[in-house]
N, C-alpha and C positions, 0 to 999 in steps of 0.2 A: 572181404571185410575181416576185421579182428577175432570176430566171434569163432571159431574156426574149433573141432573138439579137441576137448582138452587132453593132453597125452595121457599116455594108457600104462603109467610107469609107478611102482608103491612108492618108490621114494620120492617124497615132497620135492626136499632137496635137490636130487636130482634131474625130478622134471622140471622143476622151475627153472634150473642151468641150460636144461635145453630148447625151452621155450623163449629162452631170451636168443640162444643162438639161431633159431630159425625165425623169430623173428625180426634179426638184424639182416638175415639173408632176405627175407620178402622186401626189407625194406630198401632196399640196395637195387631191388630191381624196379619198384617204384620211385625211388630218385633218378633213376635213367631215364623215365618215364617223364618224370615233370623236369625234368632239366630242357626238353625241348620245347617245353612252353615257352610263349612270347609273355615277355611281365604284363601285356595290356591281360591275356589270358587268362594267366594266374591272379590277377587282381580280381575278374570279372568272377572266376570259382570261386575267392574268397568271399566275395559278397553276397554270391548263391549261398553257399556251404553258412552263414551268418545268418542271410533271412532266415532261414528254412528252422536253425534253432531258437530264433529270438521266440516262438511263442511255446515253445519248452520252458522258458527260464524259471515261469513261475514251481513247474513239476520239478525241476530239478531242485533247486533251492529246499524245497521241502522234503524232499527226498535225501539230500544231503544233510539235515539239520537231524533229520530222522534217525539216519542213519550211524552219524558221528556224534551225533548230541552237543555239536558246536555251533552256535550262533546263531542269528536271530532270520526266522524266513524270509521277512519282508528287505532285511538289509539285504540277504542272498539275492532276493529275485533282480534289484536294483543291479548287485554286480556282474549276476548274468546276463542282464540285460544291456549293460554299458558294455559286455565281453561284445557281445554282438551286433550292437548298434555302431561304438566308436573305433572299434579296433580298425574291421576293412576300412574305413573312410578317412580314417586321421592322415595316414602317408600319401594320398591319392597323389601328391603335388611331387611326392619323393621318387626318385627312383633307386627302384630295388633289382637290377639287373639291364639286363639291354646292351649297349654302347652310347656311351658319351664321348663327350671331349671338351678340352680345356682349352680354348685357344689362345689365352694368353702365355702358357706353358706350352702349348703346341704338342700337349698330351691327350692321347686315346684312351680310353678308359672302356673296361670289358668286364663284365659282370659273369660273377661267376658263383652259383649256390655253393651251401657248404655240403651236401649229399644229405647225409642222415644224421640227425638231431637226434638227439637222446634227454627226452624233458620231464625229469621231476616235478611233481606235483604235490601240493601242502596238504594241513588237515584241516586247514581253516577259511578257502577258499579252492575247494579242489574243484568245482567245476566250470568258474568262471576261468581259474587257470590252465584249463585244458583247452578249454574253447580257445582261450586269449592266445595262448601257442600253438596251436591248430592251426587259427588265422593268420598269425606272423610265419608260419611254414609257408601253408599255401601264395603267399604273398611273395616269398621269396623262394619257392619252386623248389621246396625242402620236402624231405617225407621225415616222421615223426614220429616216433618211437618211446610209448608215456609207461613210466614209474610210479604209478599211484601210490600216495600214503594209504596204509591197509585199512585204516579207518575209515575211508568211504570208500573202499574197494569197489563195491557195487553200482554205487551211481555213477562212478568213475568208469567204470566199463559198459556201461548201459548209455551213459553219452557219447563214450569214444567208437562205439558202435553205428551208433544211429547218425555222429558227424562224417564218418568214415560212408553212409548210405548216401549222404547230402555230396558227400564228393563225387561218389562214384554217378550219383544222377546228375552232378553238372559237368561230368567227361572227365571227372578227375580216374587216375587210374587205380585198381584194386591195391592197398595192405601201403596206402600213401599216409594214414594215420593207424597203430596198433598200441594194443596195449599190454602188460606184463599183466597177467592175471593169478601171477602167485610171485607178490612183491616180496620176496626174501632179499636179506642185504647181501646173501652172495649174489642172486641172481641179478639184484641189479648193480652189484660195482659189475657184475661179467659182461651188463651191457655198456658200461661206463667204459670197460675196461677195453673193449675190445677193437680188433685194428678197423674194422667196418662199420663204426662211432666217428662221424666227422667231429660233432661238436656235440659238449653236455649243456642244455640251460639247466639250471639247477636252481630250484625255488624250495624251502622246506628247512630244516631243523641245521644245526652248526655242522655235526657230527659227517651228516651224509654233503654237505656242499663240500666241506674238507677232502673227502672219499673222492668226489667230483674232480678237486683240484690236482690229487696222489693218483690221478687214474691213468696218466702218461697221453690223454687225450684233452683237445682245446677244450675247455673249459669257461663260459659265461655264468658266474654262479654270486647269489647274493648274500648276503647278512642280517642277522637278529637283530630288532630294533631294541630300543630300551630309552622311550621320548620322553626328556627334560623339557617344563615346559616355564618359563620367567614370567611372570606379572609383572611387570614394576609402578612405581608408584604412580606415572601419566598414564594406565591404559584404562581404557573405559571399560568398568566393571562387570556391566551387565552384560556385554553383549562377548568380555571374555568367558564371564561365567556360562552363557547358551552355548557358546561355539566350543568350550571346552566338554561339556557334559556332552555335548551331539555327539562329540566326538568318543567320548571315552563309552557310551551306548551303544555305538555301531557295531553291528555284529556282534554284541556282547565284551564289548572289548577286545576282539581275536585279531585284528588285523595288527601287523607289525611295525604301522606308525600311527597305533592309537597313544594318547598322553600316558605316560607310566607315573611320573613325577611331578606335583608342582611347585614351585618357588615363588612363594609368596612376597613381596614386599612389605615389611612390618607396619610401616604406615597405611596401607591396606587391603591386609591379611582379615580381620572381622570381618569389613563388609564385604568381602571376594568371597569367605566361608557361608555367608548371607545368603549373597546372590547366588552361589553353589548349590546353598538347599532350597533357595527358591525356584530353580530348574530342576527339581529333582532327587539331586544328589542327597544323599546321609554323611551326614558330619559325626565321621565317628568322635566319643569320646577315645583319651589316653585307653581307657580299659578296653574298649568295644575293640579300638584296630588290636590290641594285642590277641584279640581271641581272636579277629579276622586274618592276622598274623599265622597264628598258630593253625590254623586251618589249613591256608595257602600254602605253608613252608613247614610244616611239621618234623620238625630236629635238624629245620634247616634245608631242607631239602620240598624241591617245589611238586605241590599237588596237580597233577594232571587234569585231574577233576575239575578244575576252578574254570579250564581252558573251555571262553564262550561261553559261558553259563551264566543268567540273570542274578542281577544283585540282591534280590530277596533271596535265593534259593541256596546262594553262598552266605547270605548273611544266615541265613536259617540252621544251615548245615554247622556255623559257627558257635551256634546262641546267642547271635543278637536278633535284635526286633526292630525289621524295617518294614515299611512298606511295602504291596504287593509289585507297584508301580515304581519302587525305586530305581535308579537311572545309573547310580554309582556310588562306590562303599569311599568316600574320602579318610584317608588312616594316616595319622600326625603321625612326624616322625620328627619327633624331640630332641635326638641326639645320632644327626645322621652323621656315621660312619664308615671305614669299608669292612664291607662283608656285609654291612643291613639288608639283612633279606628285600624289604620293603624297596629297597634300590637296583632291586633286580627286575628283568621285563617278567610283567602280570600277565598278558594275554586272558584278560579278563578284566571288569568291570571296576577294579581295585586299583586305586590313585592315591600312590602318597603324595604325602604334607609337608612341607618345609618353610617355613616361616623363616624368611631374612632380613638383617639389614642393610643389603643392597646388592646388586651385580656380580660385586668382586666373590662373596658369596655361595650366590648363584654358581654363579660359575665354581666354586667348589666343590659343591654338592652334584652340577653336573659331571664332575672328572672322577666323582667318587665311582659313580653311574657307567660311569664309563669304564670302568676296572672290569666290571661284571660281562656289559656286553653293548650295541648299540652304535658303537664308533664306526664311524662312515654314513651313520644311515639321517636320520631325523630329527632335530629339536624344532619347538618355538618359542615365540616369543609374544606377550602383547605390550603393546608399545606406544604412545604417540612419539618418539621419537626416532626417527630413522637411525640417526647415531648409534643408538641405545644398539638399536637389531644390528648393525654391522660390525660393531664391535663384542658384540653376543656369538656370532657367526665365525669371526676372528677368532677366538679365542677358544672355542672347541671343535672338537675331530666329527663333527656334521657335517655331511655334504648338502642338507637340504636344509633350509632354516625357512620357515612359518611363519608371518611375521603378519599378526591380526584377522587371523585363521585359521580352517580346520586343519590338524597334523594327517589327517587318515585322509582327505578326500584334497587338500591343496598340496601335497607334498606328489601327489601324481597331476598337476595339471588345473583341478575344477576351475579354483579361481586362482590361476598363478597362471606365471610363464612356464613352470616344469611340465616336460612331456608328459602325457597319458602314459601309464604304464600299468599291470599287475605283478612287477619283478622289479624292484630294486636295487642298482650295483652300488655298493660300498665303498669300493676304492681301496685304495692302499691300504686307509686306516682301519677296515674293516675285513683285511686278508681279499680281497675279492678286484679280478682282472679289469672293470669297469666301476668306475665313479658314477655313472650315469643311471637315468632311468632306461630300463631295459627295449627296445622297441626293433623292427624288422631289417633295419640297416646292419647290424652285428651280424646277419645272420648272411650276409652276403660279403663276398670279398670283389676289389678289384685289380683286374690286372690293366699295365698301366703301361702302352706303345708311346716311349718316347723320341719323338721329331729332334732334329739339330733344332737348335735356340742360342741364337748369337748373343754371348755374355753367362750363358747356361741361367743354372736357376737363383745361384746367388746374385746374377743383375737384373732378374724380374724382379727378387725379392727386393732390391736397392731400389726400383722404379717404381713399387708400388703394383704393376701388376700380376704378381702370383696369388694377390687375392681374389682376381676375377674368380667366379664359380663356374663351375664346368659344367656345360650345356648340353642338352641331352637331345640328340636329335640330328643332324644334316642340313641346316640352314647356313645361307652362303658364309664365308668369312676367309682370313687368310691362309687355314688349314684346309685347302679343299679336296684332300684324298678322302675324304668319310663321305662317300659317296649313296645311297639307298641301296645300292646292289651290293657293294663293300660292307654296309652292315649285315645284309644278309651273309655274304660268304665268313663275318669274323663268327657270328652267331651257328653259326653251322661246325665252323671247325672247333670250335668251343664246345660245342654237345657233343660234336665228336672226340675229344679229348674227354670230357667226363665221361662217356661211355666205354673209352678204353681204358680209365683209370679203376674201373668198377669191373 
């Protein structure tokens, strides 16, 4: 297990150097370890190691909020709970190693883990994110290596402990999850850094996913949201105004596609400010957001304190006067700019205001937004016109567009086509290697036995069949070498090849 005692060294610093280099060495030989598992295997520990924490989640959740003073319990228990219920189950249909093949390509395909993961962890979902990468290791026969934000240091090593117990009782093998317990940013670029670091996921702040990228090792690492969100004048008020405020209340605002901005349409910018405060939300006056302002962003530069914290206690801290039960601080922004602080991401309960006269607009004030930070990640939109949303989506550097829903819970999946995810990749526009939402396929590569193919692959591609999908398994067809006893011998020399790469 992780817990292991702590070195016996005065220098901080330096024992945290060293604690990352022995923990990449355990972890090295626990990837040897799960590399000879069979994917049914490791799916089957994943789903142990899952049950065993789902009636944690509520402990933790509070324990976290406790601890880091970010965000709301009841939102935590929900995302530890969706850590453990959807994560093992969503890919069951995927595969995540083995042997396949393409027979239309008359390619062999060989699964191959990446060794040892090295996974950053946020301050605003650290436990659900540890779990969630836990599971996507085990799944793909990964050991795991966690960088905890030092703000919840403690629940973060008290879950990474007790998930590490859930493995070792379902045959997973000893130091297959650890964790750095004196997160310094040398100690963790030294894990970033190092040649026994297969890959980093990288979830958390600009500075250290950068670190991530500069670390001379692969890198899966994401970006800061900062969510423009467009009304325009066909969307149905009411149910923009609930699903905006849900959204912008969750967790206190912490998650990084909560709404940061919205764009009103002037023809109905009143009633949208209406039904705003009729779910909730506080319609600041011009004076109220500048002291909400000045709070936030004090000489310009953003208050930590605001991060997850209820909108009475930010409104308080400010000197305004909201309700106990306020949902969300709404702050007009008259003469949006670049530089407007108010256009920077809040990670908290505080939603500016822009009143437009239409799309073209919008879409200004989104590219303003976009100067600061947010590109590649999130907008929405509400809409009755699909036109409306596709030329919204068009026209700025979002990879996810929302379109008559929640930004925080449909931009992973709930009620959309986009994957489940607790990691977001940004894309090109957003400095970051994946566009995607993040899930347990990255985390595996394959190697790829190619057959003669008369015409090669540019005349599959002319006939149409190089889209066939490759099939996983030994069911009869015109490639008949992938035999049940041939997957066994490629599966074998394959573990044997990773254990003499290690």
């Amino acid at each position: 297990m992780s817990s292991s005692k702590p070195i016996d060294l005065a220098d901080h610093d330096l024992a945290a150097l060293q604690e990352a280099r022995d923990l990449l060495g355990r972890a090295r030989q626990a990837a040897a370890t799960l590399a000879l598992w069979s994917p049914e295997e490791a799916k089957r520990v994943a789903k142990e190691v899952a049950a065993a924490l789902l009636p944690r989640a509520e402990f933790y959740a509070e324990w976290a909020v406790r601890e880091s003073r970010i965000g709301k319990v009841a939102d935590k228990i929900a995302k530890n709970q969706i850590a453990c219920t959807l994560t093992p189950s969503a890919w069951d249909k995927v595969a995540l190693g083995g042997v396949r093949r393409n027979d239309a390509l008359r390619i062999v395909e060989i699964g191959r883990p990446a060794g040892v993961v090295v996974g950053l962890s946020n301050s605003t979902s650290p436990v659900a994110t540890i779990i969630f990468k836990t599971i996507l290791c085990l799944m793909t026969r990964n050991a795991l290596v966690i960088s905890p934000h030092p703000v919840a240091l403690a629940c973060c090593t008290a879950v990474t402990n007790e998930l590490q117990a859930a493995i070792e009782k379902a045959g997973g093998p000893a130091h297959a999850l650890q964790i750095l317990t004196r997160p310094t940013v040398e100690a963790t670029g030294a894990l970033m850094r190092d040649a026994r670091t297969d890959v980093i996921l990288a979830t958390g702040g600009t500075p250290m996913v950068r670190a991530a990228y500069g670390s001379g090792n692969p890198a899966i690492g994401v970006g800061s949201g900062n969510v423009p969100i467009y009304v325009d004048a066909s969307a149905d008020i009411e149910a923009a105004a609930q699903t905006i405020v849900a959204a912008k209340n969750f967790d206190h605002g912490s998650p990084c596609s909560a709404p940061s901005v919205l764009m009103l349409h002037a023809s109905i910018a009143p009633q949208m400010q209406q039904a705003l405060a009729r779910q909730g939300a506080h319609v600041c006056t011009d004076a109220e957001a500048l002291q909400i302002q000045n709070y936030a962003f004090p000489g310009g530069k953003f208050n930590g304190k605001v991060v997850g914290r209820p909108a009475h206690e930010i409104a308080q801290a400010a000197g305004v006067q909201v309700p106990v039960d306020c949902q969300a601080l709404v702050c007009p922004i008259a003469n949006p700019q670049a530089g407007h602080v108010l256009l920077k991401e809040k990670l908290s309960p505080i939603l500016g205001c822009v009143v437009v006269p239409g799309m073209d607009q919008a879409i200004d004030v989104a590219r303003l937004m976009l100067q600061h930070s947010g590109a590649g990640h999130t907008s929405g939109i509400h809409s009755a016109s699909a036109e409306q949303a596709v030329v919204w989506g068009a026209a700025l550097d979002y990879y996810r567009v929302v379109v008559n829903g929640s930004t925080v819970h449909d931009s992973t999946g709930a009620n959309t086509g986009l994957p489940y995810t607790f990691t977001i990749g940004t894309g090109y526009a957003g400095k970051s290697s994946v566009d995607c939402n993040v899930g347990p396929e990255l985390l595996v590569n394959w190697k790829r036995v190619a057959f003669p193919l008369p015409g090669g692959w540019a005349g599959a591609m002319a006939s149409g069949a190089a889209s066939a999908a490759p099939s996983a398994g030994a069911s009869p067809s015109q490639l008949s070498t992938l035999t049940p006893e041939l997957q066994a011998m490629v599966l074998r020399i394959v573990q044997e090849e990773l254990e003499h790469l290690r």
